[in-house]
N, C-alpha and C positions, 0 to 999 in steps of 0.2 A: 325851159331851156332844152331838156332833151326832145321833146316835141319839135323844135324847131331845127335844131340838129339833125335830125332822124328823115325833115321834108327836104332840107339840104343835101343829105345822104341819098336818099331816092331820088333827087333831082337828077345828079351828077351821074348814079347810076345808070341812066336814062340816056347816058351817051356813049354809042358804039366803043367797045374797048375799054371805060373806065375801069372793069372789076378785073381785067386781067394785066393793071399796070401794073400791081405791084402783085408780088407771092401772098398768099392770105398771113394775118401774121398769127404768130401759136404764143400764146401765154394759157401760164398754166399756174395757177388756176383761173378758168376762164373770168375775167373784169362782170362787172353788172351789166355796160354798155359798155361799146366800141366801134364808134363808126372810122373804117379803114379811107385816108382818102389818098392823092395821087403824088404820086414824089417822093423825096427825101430830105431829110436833115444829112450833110455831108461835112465832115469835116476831115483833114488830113495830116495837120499839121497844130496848128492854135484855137484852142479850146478853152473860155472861160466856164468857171462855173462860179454864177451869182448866187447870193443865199442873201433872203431877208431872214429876220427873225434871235433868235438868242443864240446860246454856244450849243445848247441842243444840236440846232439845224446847224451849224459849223463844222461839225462831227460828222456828221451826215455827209457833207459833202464832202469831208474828207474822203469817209469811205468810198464814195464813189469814186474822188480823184484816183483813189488808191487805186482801183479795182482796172482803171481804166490804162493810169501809166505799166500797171503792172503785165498784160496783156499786149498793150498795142506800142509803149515806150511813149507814148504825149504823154507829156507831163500839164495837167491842167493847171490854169490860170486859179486861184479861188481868194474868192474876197467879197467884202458886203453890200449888197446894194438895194434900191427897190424899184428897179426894172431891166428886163431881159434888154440883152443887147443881141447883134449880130452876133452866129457862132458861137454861140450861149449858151449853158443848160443854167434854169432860173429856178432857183427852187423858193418858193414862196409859199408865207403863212398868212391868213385870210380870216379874218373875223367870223364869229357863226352868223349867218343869213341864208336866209333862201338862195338855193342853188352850192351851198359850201357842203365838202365833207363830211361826212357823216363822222361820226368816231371811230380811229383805227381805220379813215380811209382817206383817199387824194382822188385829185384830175389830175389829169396828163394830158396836154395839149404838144401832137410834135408838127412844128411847123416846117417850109424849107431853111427857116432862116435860124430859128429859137427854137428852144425846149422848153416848155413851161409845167412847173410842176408844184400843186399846192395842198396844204393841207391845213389842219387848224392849229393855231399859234399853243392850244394848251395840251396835241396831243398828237407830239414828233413820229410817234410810231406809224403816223399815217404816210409822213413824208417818208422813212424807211420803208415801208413797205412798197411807195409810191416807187423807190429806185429799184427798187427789186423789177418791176413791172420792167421799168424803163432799161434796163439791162438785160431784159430776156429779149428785147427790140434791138438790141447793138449782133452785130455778125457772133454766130456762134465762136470764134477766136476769143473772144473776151471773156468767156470760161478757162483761157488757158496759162498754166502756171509761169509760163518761159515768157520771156519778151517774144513779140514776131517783127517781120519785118517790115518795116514802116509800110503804111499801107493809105488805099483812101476807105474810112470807115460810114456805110451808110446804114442809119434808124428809117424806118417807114412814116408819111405824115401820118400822124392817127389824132383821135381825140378819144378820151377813155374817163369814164366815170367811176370807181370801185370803192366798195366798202367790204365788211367780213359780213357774214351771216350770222358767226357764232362769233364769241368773245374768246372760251377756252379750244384751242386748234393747235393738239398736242401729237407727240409720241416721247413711248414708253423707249428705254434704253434700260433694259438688265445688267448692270456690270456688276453681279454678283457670282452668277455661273461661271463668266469668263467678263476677268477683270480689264477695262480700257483705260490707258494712261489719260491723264490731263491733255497733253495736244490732240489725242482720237476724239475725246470727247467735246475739246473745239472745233475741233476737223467734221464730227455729226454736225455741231450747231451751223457750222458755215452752210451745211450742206440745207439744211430744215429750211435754214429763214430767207433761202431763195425762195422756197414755194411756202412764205407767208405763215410757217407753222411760227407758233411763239408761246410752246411751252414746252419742256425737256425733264418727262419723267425721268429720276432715275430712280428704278430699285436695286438700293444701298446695302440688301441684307439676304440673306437666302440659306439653305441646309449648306450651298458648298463656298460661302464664303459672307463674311463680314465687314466690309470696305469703305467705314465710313470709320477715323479716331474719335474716341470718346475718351477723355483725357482721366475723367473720375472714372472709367473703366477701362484701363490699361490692356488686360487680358484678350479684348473681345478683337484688336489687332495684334497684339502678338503672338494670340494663338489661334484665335477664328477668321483671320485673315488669309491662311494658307491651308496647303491641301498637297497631297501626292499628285501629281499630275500623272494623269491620263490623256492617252487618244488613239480614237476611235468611235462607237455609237454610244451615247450618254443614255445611261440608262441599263446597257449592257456589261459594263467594266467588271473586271473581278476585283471581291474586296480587296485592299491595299493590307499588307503586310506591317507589323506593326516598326518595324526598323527600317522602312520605305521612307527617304527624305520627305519631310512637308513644307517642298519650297514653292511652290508653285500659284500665285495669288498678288494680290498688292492691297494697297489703301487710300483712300485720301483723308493728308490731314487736314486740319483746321485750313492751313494755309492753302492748299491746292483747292477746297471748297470755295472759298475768299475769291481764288483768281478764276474760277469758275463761273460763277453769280457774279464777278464783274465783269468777265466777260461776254457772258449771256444776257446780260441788261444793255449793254453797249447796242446791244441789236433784237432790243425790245424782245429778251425771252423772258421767263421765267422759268425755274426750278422750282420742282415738284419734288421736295424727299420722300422716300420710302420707307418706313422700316417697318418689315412685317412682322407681325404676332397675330394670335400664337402660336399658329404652324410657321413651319418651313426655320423654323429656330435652330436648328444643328448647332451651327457655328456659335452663336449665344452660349447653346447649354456645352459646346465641348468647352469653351473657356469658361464657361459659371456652372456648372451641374449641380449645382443647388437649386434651381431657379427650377428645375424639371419636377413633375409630379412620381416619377419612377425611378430610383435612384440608381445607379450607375456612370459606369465610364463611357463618353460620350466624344467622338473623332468628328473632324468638318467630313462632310460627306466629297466625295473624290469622282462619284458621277454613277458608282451602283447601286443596283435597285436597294427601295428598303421598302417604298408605297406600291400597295397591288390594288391595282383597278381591274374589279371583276368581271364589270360588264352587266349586261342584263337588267341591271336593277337596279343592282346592290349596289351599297355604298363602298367607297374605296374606305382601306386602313394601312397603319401602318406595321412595319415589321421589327421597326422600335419605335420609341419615345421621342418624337421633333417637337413636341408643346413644350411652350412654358405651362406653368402651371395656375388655372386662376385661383387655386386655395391659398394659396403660399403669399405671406402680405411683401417678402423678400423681392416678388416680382415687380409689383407695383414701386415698389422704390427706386429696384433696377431700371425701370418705363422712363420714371421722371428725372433718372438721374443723365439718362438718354435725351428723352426730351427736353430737357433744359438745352443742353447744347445741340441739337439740331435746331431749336428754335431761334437760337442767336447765330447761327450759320447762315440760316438761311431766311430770305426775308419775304420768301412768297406768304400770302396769308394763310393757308393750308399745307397740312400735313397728315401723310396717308399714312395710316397706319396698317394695311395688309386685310388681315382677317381672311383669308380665303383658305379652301384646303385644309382646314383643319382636321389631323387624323384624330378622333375623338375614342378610339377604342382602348386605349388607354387610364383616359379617363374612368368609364365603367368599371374598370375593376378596385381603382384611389379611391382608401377611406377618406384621405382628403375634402376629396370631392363631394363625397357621398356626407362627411359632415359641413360642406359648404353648402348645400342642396336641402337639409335640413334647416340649416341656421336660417338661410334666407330667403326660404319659402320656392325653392327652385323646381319645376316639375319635369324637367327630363336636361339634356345638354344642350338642345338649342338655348336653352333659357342659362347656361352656364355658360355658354361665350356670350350671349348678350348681356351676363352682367359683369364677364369682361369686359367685353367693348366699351360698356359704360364706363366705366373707371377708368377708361383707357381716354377715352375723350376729358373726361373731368380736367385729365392732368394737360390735355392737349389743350385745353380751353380757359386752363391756369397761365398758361405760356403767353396765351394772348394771339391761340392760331383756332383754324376752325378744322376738323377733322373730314377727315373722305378716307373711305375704304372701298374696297369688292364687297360684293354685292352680298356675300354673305353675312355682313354684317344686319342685312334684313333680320335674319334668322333668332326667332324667340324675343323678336320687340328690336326695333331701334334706337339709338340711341337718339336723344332730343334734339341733337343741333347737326347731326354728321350728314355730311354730302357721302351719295353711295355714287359709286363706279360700276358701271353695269359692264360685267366681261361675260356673263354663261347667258348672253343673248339678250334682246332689248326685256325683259320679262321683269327683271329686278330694277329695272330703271324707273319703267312704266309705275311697277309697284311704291317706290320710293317718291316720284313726282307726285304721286294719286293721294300721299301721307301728308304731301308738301315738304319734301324735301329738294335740294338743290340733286342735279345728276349729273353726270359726263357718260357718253355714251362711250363704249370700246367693246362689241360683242363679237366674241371670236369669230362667228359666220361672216365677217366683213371685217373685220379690223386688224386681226392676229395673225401680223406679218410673217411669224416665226416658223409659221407651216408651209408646206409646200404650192412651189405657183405653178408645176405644170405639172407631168408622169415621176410615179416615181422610180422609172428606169433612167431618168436622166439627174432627179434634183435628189439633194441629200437626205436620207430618211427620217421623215416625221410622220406622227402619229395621223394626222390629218391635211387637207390643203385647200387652199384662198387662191381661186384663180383673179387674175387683174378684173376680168370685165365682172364678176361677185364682187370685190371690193368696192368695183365707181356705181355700184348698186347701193351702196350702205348711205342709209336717212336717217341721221341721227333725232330725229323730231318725230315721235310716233303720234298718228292720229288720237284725238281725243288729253292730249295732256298739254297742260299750262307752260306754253311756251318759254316762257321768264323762268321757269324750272329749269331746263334743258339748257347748260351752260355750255353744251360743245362737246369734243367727242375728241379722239387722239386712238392711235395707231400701237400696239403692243409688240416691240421685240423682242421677246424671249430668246438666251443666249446658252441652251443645254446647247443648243449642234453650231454655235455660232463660233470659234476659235479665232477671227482676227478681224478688222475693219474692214478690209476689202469683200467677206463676206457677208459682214453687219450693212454694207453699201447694197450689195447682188439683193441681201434681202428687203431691204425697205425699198429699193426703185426698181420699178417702175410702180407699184404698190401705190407710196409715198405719196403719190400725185392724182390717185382718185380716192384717196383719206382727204388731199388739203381743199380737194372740190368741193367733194362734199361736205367741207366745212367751213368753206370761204363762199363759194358762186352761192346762186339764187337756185334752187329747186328747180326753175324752169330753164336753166339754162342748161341744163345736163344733157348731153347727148354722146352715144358711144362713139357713132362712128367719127366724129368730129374730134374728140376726148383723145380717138387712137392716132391721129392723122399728129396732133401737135403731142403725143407722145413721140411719136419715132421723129420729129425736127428737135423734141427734147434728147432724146439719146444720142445724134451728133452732140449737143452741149453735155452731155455727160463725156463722151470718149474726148469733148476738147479737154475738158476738167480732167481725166483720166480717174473718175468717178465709174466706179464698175454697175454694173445691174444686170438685172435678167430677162433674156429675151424670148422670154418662156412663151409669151403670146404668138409667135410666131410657129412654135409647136405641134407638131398634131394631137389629135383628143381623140383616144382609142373609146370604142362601144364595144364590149365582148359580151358574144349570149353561146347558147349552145343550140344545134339542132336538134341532136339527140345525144348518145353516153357517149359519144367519140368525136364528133363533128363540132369544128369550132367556126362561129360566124363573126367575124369584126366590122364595125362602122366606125371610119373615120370621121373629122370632122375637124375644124379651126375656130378658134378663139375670133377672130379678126378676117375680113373679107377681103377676095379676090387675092388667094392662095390657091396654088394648085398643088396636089400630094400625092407625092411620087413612093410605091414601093418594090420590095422584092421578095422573096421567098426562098431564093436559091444561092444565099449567103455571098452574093455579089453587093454591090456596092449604087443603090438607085441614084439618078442624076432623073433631070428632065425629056431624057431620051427614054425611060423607063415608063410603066402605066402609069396614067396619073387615076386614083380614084376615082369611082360615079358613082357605085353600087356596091353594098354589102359584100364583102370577097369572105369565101369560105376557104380555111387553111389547109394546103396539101398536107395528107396523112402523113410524111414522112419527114416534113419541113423540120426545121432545128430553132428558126430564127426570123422572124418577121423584122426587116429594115425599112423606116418609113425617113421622109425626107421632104420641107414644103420650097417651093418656089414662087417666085415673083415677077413677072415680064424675062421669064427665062433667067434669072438667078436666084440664086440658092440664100432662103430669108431664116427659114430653121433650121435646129441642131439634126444631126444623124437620129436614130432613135432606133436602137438594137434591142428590141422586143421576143425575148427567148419562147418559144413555143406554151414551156413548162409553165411562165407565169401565164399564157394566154388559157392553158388550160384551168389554171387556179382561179382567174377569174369566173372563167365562164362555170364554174363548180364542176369542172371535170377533175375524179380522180385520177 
């Protein structure tokens, strides 16, 4: 079939004009195949939409109607049938046979007259996904919240093949750092399962809050739920005072989980819970301090430092006590009395239990420990969180779920049945698949949304940064390991510097979208410059949505060196081609009337400020970008 398709395709192409009838069309994430052909599907007024199949696909097509009165004001036709009519969208399910669906995928055939769109009768999430497709074809207006004014709306004829690569095609959402109500965190889902992701970590637990109720533990929300609020740079904060209100934080109960997981299955997600042990426990031990190996009074952390990462070498520690404790049999109880009801909350078949960052210098000094270490033949601390982890699984695997951690959970033997999480680079994944363990790839070098995407004289300060075109670099499948290992890979945001939705948006998009390639398309269909072209036709649909993101690629990319102990030399450069970069020196304000870049500029001795500024066919595509001298010298290691 695509074989013939494809001689079809080249035919057509073959005659003067055909390829610049229509605009190329931009889906993201790019389909397996797509051959583009001439015309349109138009409609303006009356619009059926046919569904064969059960109440599943009914659903579906609700959603679409929804999507579509909601936007343009047609109200679509919808009802059952088992064939496309005129002015039709036909959603149809198809027997498996040669030429059908693969799993988790459809066709899309758009004709001038019909819309036909099919998947397999036992597995609706293809035809969801299938609409997704077929809405990123409708005018960019159909992202938008308001009615508009009636209009005539046209699709391009296409015919399109698509399946996933991967099965798990997730991201991570922190609402531990900084808690997201119930509607933010349908307002992310809505946002995901346009580009195909369909799975919604959340991490539930952390040093500065605890946001999941556990009904047999009362405490761990009414008092590790909250926190002094701060702001500012996390990380930096001064301790909190201890008569400092701690109102700042939320929860979800049972109920708000409930309508969470129903409404992330609605649209084929799944829920990934988190609860980490046995670092990053704060909020745990201030409401249980029994549970800690170090005894003391113990506050949710408010965002200042307590872990010092030394650098060079060494290992980080902490400046208190954030473990539970693995001597203490009180914790294991606590584990299960947890896991019981995250198990029945939630109905994905796994459940992550953390294990990362654990500050262990604590440990060393617990006779505890040191008689836990004795009893059971233990020969240093790695081998004392892995006989955590193990017990930790036991009880996960009592529930009737299968466990996945970070990758730290390697450490001192793994556990028998646990999927690892690879976050400190593909290194622990590779290790874990080689064991024969199941993996999800997520290594900060490509996947760790939470860092910086362009200078950080313009974007909010993080430790590190993930520029876009590093991301659509990221292959979750490393050379040499058992493919069927390799479940998929998901996006991590981290929420110390993240304060509200509109910035949890800036940061996952434009990101979001070379995480969902690379874990949807085929490996050969990857290509930048094609990647960035229906990025920026996706950022119109983002500002119809009023969906924010960042236009970091647009950016200049400073090179500082030095000539000698005074002399600073810069090379400019862009993320993305056929940008010109305009600057100044003399604290005016550069436009395209100003130099544009060619060669290495050497900075006047006297200068205060370097202002850079990129352009596009004579307008202005990047942010300003006010570069103080002081930092150019810090780079280039001038004191």
């Amino acid at each position: 079939m695509r074989k013939s398709l494809l001689a079809v395709g080249l035919l057509l192409l073959s005659f003067p004009g055909f390829a610049q009838s229509n605009p190329p069309i931009a889906v993201i994430p790019q389909p397996v195949y797509l051959l583009q052909g001439k015309g349109y599907f138009t409609f303006s007024g009356k619009l059926s939409i046919i569904f064969s199949g059960d109440e599943e696909i009914r659903k579906i097509a609700g959603h679409l109607a929804t999507r579509i009165e909601k936007a343009s004001g047609i109200k679509p036709v919808i009802k059952k049938g088992t064939a496309a009519e005129p002015n039709s969208i036909f959603l149809k399910t198809a027997g498996s046979r040669a030429g059908s669906p693969a799993p988790g995928g459809y066709t899309l055939e758009v004709t001038p007259k019909t819309i036909t769109l099919v998947s397999l009768p036992m597995n609706p999430a293809g035809m969801f996904h299938g609409v997704q497709t077929l809405l990123q074809l409708f005018p960019k207006e159909i992202e938008s919240n308001t009615h508009l004014s009636p209009r005539q709306w046209k699709i391009p004829v296409v015919t399109i093949q698509d399946s996933p690569r991967f099965g798990w095609r997730g991201l991570m959402l922190d609402v531990s750092r900084h808690f997201f109500t119930v509607p933010q965190v349908k307002d992310y889902i809505d946002q995901m399962v346009k580009y195909k992701f369909n799975l919604l970590h959340l991490h539930l637990t952390d040093d500065q809050g605890w946001r999941l109720q556990i009904k047999s533990l009362p405490k761990l929300t009414e008092v590790g739920a909250w926190r002094v609020e701060k702001t500012g740079t996390f990380g930096r904060f001064s301790p909190p005072a201890a008569d400092e209100p701690r109102t700042y934080g939320g929860f979800y109960t049972h109920e708000d989980i409930k309508e969470i997981v129903r409404y992330a299955a609605e649209r084929y997600v799944d829920i990934l819970p988190e609860i980490d042990f046995p670092g990053h426990s704060l909020a745990a031990l201030a409401s249980y301090p029994e549970l800690s190996c170090t005894p003391g009074t113990y506050a949710v952390n408010s965002g200042e430092q307590f872990m010092i990462w030394p650098g060079g070498g060494q290992h980080f520690y902490g400046t208190l006590d954030n473990t539970l404790c693995p001597a203490n049999e009180k914790v294991y109880d606590f584990i299960d009395k947890v896991f019981t009801e995250v198990a029945q909350l939630f109905p994905f078949g796994y459940i992550h239990m953390g294990g990362d960052e654990t500050a262990r210098n604590f440990w060393e000094k617990t006779e505890q420990i040191k008689a836990l270490m004795q009893k059971e033949k233990l020969k240093d601390l790695d081998e004392v969180q892995s006989y955590f982890v193990k017990r930790v699984e036991k009880i996960i695997n009592a529930k009737g779920k299968k466990m996945i951690g970070w990758d730290e959970i390697l450490q001192g033997g793994l556990a028998p049945n646990a999927a690892v999480m690879s976050w400190r680079g593909m290194k622990g994944g590779i290790e874990a698949a080689k064991q024969g363990h199941e993996v999800v790839m997520s290594p900060t070098d490509f996947a760790y949304i939470d860092y910086m995407q362009g200078d950080a004289v313009l974007e909010p300060p993080v430790y590190a940064s993930l520029r876009l075109k590093k991301a659509y670099q990221f292959e979750p499948l490393p050379e040499g390991v058992d493919p069927a290992l390799i479940k998929g890979g998901q996006a991590n945001l981290w929420t110390e510097q993240v304060y509200n939705m509109r910035h949890a948006q800036y940061m996952t998009w434009p990101r979001g979208f070379a995480i969902a390639e690379a874990l949807w398309s085929p490996k050969e269909k990857r290509n930048w410059n094609d990647f960035v072209s229906r990025v920026e036709r996706h950022f119109e649909r983002l500002d119809a949505a009023a969906v924010k993101y960042a236009p970091s690629m647009y950016d200049a990319i400073f090179e500082v060196s030095k000539k000698d102990t005074a002399t600073i030399i810069v090379k400019l450069a862009t993320e993305i081609e056929g940008l010109s970069v305009h600057y100044s020196f003399d604290n005016s304000f550069p436009d395209n009337f100003y130099p544009a870049y060619s060669t290495p500029l050497t900075v006047p001795k006297d200068a205060a400020a370097m202002k850079v500024i990129t352009y596009r066919d004579n307008k202005p595509v990047g942010r300003l970008m006010v570069m103080p001298v002081a930092e150019l010298k810090k780079r280039a290691g001038i004191k």
